[in-house]
N, C-alpha and C positions, 0 to 999 in steps of 0.2 A: 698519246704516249707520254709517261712521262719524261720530265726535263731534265738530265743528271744533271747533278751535284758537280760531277769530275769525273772528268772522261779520260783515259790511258790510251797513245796512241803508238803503237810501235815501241816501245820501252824496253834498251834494252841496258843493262848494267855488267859493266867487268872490274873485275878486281885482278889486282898485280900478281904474281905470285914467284918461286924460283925459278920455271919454267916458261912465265911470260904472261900475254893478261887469258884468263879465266872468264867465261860469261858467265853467272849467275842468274841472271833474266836474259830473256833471248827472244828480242822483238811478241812483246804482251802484249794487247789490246784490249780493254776494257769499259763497260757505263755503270755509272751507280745512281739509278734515278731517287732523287732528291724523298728525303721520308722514309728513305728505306735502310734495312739491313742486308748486306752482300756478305755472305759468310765466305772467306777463301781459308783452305784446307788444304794438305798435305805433308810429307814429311822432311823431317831438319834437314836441311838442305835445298827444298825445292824451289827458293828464292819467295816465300811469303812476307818474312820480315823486310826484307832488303827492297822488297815492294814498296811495304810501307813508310818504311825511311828514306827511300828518294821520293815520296810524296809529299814528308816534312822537309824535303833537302837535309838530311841529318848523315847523309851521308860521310865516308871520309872525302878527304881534300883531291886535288888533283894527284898525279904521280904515282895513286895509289888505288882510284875506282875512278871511272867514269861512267855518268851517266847518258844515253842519249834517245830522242825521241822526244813525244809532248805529254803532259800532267797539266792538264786544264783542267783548271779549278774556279764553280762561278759564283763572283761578285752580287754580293747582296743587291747592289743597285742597275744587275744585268753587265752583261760582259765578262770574259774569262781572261783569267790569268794563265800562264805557263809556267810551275813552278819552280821548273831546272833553268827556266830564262831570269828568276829573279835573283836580287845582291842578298846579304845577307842582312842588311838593314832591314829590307820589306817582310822577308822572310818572320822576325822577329814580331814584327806588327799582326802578322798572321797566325804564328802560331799562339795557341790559348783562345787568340779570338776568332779565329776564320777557321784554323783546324788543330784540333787537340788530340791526345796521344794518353793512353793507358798502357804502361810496359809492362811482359810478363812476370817479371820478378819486384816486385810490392818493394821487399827489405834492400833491393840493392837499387833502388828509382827512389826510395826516398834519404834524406839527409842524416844519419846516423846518432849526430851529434846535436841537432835541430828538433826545438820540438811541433809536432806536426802542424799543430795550430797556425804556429810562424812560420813555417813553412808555406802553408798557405795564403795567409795575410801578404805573405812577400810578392807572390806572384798577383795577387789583385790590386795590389797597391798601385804597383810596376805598370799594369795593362787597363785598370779602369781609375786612377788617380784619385782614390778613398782616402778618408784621414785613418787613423790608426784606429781609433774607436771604430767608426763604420765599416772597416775590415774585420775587424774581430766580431762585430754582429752578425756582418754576412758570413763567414766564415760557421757560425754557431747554424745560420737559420740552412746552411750546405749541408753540415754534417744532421742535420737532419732531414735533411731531403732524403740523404743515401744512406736512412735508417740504422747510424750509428748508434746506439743503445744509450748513451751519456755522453752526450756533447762537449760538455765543458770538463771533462776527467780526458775525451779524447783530443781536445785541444789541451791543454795541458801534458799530452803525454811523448815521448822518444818512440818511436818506431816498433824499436824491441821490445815494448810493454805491452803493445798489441797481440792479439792476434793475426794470423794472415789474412781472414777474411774483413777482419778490421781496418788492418793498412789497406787492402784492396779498396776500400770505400771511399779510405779516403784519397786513395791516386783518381775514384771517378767524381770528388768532390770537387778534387784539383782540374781534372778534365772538363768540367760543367761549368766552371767561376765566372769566363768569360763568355757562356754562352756561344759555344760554336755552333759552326750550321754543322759540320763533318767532324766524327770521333772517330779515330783508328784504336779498337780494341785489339791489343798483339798478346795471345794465348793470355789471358787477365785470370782464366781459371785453372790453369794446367798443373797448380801446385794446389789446388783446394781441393777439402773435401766436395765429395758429392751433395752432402746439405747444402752448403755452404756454397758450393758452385750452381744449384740451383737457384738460390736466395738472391744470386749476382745477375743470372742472365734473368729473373722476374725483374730484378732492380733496374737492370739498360732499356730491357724493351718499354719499361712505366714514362722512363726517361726520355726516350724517343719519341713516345706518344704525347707526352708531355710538351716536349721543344719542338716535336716537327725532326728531331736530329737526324741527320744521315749516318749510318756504322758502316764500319769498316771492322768486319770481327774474325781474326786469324785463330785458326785452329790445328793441330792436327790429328783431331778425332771428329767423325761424320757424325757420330751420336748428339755432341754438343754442339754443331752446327746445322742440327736438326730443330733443336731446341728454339733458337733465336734468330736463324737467317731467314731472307724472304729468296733471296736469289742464291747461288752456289757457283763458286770457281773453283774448279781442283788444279792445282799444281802441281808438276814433277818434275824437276833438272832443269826449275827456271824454264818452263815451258807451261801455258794453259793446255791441259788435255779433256778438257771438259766443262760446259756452265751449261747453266738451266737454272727453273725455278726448285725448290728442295724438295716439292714430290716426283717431278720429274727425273731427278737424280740418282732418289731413293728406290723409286718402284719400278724405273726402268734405267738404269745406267748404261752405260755402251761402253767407254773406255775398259780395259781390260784395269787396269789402276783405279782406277775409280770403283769398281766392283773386289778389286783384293782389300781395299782402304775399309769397305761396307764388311766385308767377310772376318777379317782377323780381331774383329773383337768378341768378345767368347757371349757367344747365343744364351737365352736365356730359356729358351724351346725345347730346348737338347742339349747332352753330353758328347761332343765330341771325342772321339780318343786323341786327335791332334787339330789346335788349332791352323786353318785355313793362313799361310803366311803371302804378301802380295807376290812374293818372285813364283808362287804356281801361275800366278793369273797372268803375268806378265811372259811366262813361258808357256803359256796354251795347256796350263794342266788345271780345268776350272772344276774337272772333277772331286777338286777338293776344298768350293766352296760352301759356306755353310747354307742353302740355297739348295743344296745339291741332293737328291734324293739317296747319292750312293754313298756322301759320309759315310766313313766308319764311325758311327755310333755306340757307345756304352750302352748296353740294355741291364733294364731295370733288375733282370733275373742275373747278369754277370756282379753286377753292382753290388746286389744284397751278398750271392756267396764272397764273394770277398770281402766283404765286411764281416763275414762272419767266422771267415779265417782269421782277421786280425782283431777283433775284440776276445775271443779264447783265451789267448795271451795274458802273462800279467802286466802290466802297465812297464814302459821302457823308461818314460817321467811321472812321477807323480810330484804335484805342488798341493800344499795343506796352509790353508788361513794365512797365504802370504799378503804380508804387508810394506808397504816403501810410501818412506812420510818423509814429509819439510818442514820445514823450521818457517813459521813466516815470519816479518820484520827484519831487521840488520844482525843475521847471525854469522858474519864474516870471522870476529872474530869471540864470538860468544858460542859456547854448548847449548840449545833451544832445544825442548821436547818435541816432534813434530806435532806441527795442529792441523796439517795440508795432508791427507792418506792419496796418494795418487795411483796406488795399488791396495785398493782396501778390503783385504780377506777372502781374496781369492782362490779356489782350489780347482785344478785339474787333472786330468788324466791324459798321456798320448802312450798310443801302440808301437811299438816297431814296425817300420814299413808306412807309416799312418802319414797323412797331411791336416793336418788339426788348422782349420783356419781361423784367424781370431781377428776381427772386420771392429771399428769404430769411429768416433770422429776425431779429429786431433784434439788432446788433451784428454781423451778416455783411459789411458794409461795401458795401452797398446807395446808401444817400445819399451816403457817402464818397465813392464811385468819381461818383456823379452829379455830387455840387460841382467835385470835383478836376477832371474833364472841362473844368468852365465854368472852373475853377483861380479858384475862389470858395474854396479850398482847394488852397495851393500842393503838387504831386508832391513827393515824396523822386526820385523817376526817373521813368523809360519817356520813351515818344512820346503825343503828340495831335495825330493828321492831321487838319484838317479841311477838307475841299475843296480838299484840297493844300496847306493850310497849316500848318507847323507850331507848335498853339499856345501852345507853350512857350518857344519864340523872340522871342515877342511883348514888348513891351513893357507896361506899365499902360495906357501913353495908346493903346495897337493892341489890346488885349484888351479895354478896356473899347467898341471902336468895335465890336468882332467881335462882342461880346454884342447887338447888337441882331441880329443873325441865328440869334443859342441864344438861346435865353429857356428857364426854369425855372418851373414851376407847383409850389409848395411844400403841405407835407402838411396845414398845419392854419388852415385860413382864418380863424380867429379874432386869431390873431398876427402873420398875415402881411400884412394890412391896415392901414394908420397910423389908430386911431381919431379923428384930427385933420380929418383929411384925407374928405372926400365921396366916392362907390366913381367920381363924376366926375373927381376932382381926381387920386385912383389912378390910372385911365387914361389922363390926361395927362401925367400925372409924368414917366414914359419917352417920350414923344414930345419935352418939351422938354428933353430932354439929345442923344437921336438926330435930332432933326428941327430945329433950333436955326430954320431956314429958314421955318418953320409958324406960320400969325398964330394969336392967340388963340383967333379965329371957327373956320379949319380946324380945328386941335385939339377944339376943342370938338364940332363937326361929325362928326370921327372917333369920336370917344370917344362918339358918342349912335347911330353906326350900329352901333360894337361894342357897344353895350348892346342893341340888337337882334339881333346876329347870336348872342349868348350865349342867346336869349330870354329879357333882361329888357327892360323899359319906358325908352323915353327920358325918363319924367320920376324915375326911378330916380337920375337922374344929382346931382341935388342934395342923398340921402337919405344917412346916417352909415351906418356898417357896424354898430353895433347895432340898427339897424330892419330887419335885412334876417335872414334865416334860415341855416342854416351852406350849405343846399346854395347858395341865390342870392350868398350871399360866395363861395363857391369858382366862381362864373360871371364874378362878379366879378375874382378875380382870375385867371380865363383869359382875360379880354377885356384884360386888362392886358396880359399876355404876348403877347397876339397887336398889341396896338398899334404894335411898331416890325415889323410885317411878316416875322416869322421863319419859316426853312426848316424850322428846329429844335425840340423842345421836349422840355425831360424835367420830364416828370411824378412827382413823388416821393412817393409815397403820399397821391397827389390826392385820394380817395375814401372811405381808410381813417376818416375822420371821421365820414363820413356815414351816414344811414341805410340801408338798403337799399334803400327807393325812390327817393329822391332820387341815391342813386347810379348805380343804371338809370338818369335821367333825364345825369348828366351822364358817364358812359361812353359814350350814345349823342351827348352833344352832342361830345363830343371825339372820336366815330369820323366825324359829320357832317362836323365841320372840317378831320381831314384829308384827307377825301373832296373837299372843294369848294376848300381851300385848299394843296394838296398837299402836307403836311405831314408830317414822321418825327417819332419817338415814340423815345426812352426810358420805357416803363413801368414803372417800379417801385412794387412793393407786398410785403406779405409773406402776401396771400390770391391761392393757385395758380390759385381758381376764375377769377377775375376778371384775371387774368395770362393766363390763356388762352383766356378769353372774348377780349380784348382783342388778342393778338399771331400776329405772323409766326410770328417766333421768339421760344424762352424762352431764358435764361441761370440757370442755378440755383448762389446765391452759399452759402459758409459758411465761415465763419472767414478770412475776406479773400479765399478764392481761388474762383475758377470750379471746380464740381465737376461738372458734368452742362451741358452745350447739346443745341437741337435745334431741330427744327419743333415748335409748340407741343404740337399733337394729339399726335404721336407721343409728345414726353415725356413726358406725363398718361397715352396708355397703354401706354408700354412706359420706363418709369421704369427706370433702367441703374445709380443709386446710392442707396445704403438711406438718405442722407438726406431724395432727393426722394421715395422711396415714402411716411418719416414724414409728409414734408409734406401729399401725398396724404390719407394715412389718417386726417389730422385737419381737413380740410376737417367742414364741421359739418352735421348727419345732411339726407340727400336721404329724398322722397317713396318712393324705390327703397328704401333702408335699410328706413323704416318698415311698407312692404308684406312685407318678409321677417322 
């Protein structure tokens, strides 16, 4: 058998709150035998992070969480520590070199203002006592370990000039400096594309094989903990409900949680008419697992005649040879012709009723082409028909009236919410600029029925957007969007935040409401799965231009350009994968 690494013994963690102390973890027990990868998995909340941070001791101070139980962790030269028994001096000696840490957010874990190179130097300096020159070599021979494209542009660079999957390389450069035995990876890809989020977990496992390294890789999607884990722990409410090896998991689950976590992400086998969300499985209704032979399925023959009611139609938008350029070099305060097309001549078509999904990788000009539509981002050229209007013609004071019929759902519900402001006072906001005619009492009226129609509570309407969770803010801010009564919506990587159950939960709330509310869809994301769970049609964007259209199905299985096959192939491992 192997020897863990670090064994978890009864581990249990509470935090303060108004009402008294909270558990978070609640007596865990755990082994990670040395060499290996333990993937733990579940959703925000179930005490994954909070794991991993009383492992580093990074947790908050007394007064305010305590930790208790043992975190034995074993010494290079034999012998285990306990790392809630250590000061914070040891602590220090160990982290980087005994156990290192990749956080999920790249741009908010690195120094802003720092540039990355130095960033790193500082930490090698600090822990293996290098001159300046021999940091900055090591530093160069890292970043190409963790196949940064140009070493010395990304040591020379600020944070923001990267890309995400760039900073990500180089938080694993920062994690690898001192050569630890144990890397705790916490969700490291949960904001990457799919290319990009495959290119990362190729990258850990090379690197594991490489040092012997022991992972620790937090999730909470089973498909990407399919990909790189050897062992599996599911979590729920700071409780293990589940471990095994990852086939054992995959092809035979037991926990009822563990089998909703497997089901609600949207099949690639079949068209469900609702995704599978975990509260069936947890209330004994598995009848509506995707596993389940009695799915309600979309068949192929409903499928076609509804598309053939809504192509009939004349187009609801049409876009013609649109284009949105930049200016490269310092055009702060200079007029620059653009040299950069980030939307380069583009044209499409969407139906009334339609969900046009349009899938790429970050920098394909995805959200680009979405704003410029609303001309929330002025064109360089083309057309925007909408309903026969042209709306480039428009003026500020006729575009700004025409937006209460497009409205936009934005990607990351934590930003896009005024923290000032009540998820009531949200929902009103746009009513009193479009509805000027509406007394206080209606508005408020409206905004408490769309707090139901999103399925949240009308007493919701007076609570901040930090009391609420990311998935009930992004319910939030669709109940916003649908306040001044739009035809329209583009969804701009509505989802990509979320968990995966909570994401079932609001993909089906968004196919609800165009169902009841008869609504079109701009879907964009840069996960194919959930672009074609979701659409009529796909559009498949790269490097500004449309490269592949279709019917969704068909593109998924007869893929015509090797960019969408990549996209395809890195979709993250299905139940099918793991039984072959």
């Amino acid at each position: 058998m192997d020897q863990p690494i670090l064994s978890i013994r009864n581990l249990t963690v509470s935090f303060r709150n108004e009402t008294g102390w909270q558990r978070a973890v609640n007596q865990i027990s755990f082994d990670l035998p040395e060499g290996k990868i333990l993937g733990i998995v579940g959703e925000s909340g179930s005490g994954k992070s909070v794991t991993s941070l009383a492992v580093m001791k990074l947790l908050p101070g007394k007064g305010i969480c305590t930790a208790e139980g043992e975190i034995l962790f074993a010494m290079p030269g034999g012998g285990t520590l306990d790392m809630l028994a250590q000061g914070e001096k040891k602590m220090q000696e160990i982290r980087g070199s005994g156990i290192s840490m990749i956080f999920q957010e790249p741009m908010t874990s690195l120094n802003p203002v720092m540039k990355c190179g130095k960033q790193l130097t500082e930490a090698i300096r600090l822990h293996l006592s290098f001159s300046r020159r021999k940091a900055r070599e090591f530093v160069y021979e890292l970043f190409r370990e963790v196949h940064l494209p140009d070493p010395g542009k990304a040591f020379d660079s600020y944070p923001h000039q990267l890309s995400g999957g760039q900073k990500q390389r180089v938080m694993i450069a920062m994690a690898i400096a001192c050569r630890p035995r144990l890397m705790i990876a916490d969700e490291p890809t949960t904001a990457l594309d799919v290319t990009v989020q495959k290119t990362i977990l190729t990258l850990l496992k090379s690197l594991k094989d490489k040092y012997n390294l022991s992972i620790i890789f937090i999730s909470h999607d089973l498909g990407v903990i399919s990909e790189i884990a050897d062992v599996v722990l599911v979590m729920n409410k700071g409780e293990i409900v589940e471990q095994g090896s990852i086939r054992e998991i995959f092809t035979n689950p037991h926990h009822p949680y563990t089998r909703g976590l497997l089901a609600c992400r949207p099949p690639l086998d079949k068209r469900p008419r609702r995704l599978p969300v975990v509260s069936d499985f947890l209330q004994g209704n598995e009848a509506a697992g995707a596993g389940d032979p009695r799915i309600d399925v979309v068949s192929t023959e409903e499928r076609i005649a509804h598309h053939q009611h809504l192509y009939q139609q004349d187009p609801l938008l049409k876009v013609s040879n649109l284009q949105v350029g930049y200016a490269s070099g310092n055009a702060l305060f200079k007029k620059r012709k653009p040299q950069f097309f980030a939307v380069d001549n583009v044209s499409l078509e969407v139906f009334k009723g339609e969900t046009l999904g349009l899938v790429g990788e970050s920098g394909c000009g995805k959200t680009t082409l979405g704003r410029a539509i609303l001309r929330l981002i002025e064109p360089a050229g083309g057309e925007i028909h909408y309903g026969g209007v042209n709306l480039r013609t428009l003026s500020p004071d006729q575009m700004r009236k025409m937006r209460k019929r497009i409205q936009i759902i934005f990607q990351d519900p934590y930003s896009s919410l005024n923290p000032r402001l009540t998820a009531g006072q949200s929902i009103v906001e746009p009513m009193i600029v479009h509805e000027p005619g509406c007394s206080k009492a209606q508005r408020r009226q409206k905004a408490l029925e769309l707090l139901e129609k999103v399925s949240l509570k009308g007493s919701d309407f007076d609570r901040y957007p930090h009391q609420f969770s990311g998935g009930q803010r992004q319910r939030i801010c669709i109940a916003r969007a649908l306040a001044t009564e739009p035809d329209f919506i583009i969804c701009d990587e509505s989802v990509s935040a979320l968990d995966v159950s909570v994401q079932a939960q609001v993909l089906n709330l968004l196919n609800d409401l165009k169902n009841t509310l008869g609504l079109t869809y701009i879907f964009i994301s840069h996960d194919l799965s959930v672009v074609r769970f979701m659409s009529d049609r796909m559009l498949v964007m790269k490097g500004g231009k449309l490269v592949e259209s279709g019917e969704a199905d068909f593109v998924y299985a007869n893929p015509a350009n090797e960019y969408t096959r990549r996209l395809i192939a890195s979709i993250p491992g299905t139940v099918s994968k793991l039984k072959h």
